[in-house]
Kinemage of the C-alpha trace (Angstrom):
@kinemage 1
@onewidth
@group {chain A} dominant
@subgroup {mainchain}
@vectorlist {calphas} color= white
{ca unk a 1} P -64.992 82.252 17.604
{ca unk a 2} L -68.168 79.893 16.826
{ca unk a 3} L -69.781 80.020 13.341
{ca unk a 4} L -73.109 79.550 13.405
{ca unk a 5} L -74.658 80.353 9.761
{ca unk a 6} L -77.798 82.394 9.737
{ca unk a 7} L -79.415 80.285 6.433
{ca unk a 8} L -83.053 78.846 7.835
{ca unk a 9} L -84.468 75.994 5.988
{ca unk a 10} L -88.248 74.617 6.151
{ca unk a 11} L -88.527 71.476 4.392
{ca unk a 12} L -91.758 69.526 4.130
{ca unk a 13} L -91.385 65.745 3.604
{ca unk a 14} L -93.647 62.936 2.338
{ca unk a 15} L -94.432 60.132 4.166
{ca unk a 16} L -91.961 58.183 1.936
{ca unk a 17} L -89.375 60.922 2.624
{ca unk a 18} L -89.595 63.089 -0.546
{ca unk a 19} L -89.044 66.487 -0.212
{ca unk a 20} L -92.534 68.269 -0.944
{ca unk a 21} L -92.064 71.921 -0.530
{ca unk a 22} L -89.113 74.200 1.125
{ca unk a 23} L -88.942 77.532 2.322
{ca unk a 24} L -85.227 79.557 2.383
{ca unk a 25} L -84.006 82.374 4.375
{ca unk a 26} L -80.582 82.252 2.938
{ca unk a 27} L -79.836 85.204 5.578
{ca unk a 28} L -81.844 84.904 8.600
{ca unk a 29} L -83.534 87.743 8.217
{ca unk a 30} L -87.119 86.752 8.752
{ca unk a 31} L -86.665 83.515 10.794
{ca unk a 32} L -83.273 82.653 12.387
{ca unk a 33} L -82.487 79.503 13.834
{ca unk a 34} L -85.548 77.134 12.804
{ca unk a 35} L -86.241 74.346 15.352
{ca unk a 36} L -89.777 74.071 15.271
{ca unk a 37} L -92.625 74.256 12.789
{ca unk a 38} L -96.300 73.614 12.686
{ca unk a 39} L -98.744 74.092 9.907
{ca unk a 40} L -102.209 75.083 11.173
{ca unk a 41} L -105.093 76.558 8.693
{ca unk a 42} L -103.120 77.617 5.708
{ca unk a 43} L -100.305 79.171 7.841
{ca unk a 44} L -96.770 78.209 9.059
{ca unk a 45} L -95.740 78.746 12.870
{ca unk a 46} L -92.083 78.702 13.282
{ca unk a 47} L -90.408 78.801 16.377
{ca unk a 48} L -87.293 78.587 17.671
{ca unk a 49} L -84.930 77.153 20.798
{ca unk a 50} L -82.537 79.700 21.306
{ca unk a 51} L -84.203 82.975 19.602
{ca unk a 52} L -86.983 84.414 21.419
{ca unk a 53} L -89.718 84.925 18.419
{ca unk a 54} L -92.738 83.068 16.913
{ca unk a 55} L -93.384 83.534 13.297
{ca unk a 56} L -96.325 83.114 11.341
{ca unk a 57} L -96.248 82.687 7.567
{ca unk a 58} L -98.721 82.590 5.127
{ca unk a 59} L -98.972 80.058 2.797
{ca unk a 60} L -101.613 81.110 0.177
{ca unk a 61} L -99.140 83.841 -0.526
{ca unk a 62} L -95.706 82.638 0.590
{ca unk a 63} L -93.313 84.610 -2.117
{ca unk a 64} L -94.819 87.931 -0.799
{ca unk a 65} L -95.543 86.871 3.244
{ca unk a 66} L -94.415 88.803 5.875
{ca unk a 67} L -93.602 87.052 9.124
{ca unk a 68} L -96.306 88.546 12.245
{ca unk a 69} L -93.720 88.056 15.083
{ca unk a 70} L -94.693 87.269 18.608
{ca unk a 71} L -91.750 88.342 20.784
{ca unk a 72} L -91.560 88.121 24.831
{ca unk a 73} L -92.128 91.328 26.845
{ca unk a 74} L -88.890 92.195 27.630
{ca unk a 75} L -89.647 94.717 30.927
């Protein structure tokens, strides 16, 4: 059996390396298996390698966001 823990983590850095800002998903639930983000007028794209799903976030609200997910057609 392979563990592979659900927990996404967004962190951005400074150019000096210090951690700015992070978002958590201890679970997964609303973006598993981060490999990609890009910030682009106030909002958060996430993306991911092996999940099928973009993500958008909000950040002038991010405690209360909701993720608009763009998933494949799957017919």
């Amino acid at each position: 059996m392979r563990f592979l823990p659900r927990y996404s983590l967004v962190v951005e850095l400074h150019d000096g390396g210090v951690c700015v800002r992070s978002f958590h998903d201890p679970g997964g639930a609303v973006a598993a298996h981060v490999s990609e983000v890009h910030e682009h007028q106030g909002s958060l794209y996430l993306g991911s390698f092996s999940a099928p799903y973009v993500a958008k976030l909000d950040l002038s609200e991010p405690d209360r966001a909701e993720p608009d997910r763009a998933e494949p057609d799957r017919a």
